[in-house]
N, C-alpha and C positions, 0 to 999 in steps of 0.2 A: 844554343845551350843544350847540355845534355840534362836526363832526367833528373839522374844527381844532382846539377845544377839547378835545376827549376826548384827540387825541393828544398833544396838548401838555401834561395830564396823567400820561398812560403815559410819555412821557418825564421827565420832572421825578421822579416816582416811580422810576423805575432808577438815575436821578442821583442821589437821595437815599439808595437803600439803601446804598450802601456809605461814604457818609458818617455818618449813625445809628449803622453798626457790627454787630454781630453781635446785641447784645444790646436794642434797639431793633427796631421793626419797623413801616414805613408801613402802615396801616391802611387809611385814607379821606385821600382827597385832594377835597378841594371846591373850586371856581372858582364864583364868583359876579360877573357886571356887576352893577355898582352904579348911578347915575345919571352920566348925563354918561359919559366917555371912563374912567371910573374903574374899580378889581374889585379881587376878595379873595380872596386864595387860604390854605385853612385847610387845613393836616396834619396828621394825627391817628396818633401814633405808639403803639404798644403796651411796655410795657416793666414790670418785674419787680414795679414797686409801685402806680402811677397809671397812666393814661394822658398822654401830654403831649402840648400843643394846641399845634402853631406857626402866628400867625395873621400874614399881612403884606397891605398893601392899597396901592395906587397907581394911575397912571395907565398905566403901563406893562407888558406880562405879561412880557416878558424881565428885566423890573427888579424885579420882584417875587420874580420866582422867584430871582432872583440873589440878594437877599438871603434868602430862604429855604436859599438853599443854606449860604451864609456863618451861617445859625444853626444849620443842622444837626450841624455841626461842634460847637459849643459848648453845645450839649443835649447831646451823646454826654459830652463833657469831664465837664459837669456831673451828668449819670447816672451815670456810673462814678465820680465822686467821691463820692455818695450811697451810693454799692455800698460803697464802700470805708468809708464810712464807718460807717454802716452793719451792716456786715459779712454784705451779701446774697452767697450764691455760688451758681451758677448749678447 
């Protein structure tokens, strides 16, 4: 990965932690080019019972990470309803 890339990592990673939540936790973050203008960016969250994998791929890194962000939001939603369900407490 180039510099560019690394930081563009470190940022996406601060962006996402307070979207995840408290009870979630970014892990590893991977950026991958693919062939052609393409890449993949996979986040790897830590949380109370699995791991969970958010993986998105495109042409674009600002469009990518965009919609990674827009799922982070709805892994938390859906983690805490697991909890709830569940009945994990912290």
């Amino acid at each position: 990965m180039s510099d560019a890339d690394d930081r563009f990592v470190e940022s996406l990673a601060a962006e996402l932690d307070p979207l995840v939540g408290p009870r979630l936790r970014v892990v590893a973050i991977d950026l991958e080019r693919l062939d052609g203008d393409q890449l993949r960016i996979t986040v790897t969250l830590d949380s109370s019972a699995k791991p969970v994998v958010m993986v998105e791929e495109g042409d674009s890194l600002t469009g990518v990470a965009a919609r990674l962000l827009r799922l982070a939001s709805e892994v938390r939603l859906a983690h805490g309803f697991r909890e709830v369900v569940d009945g994990v407490t912290a």
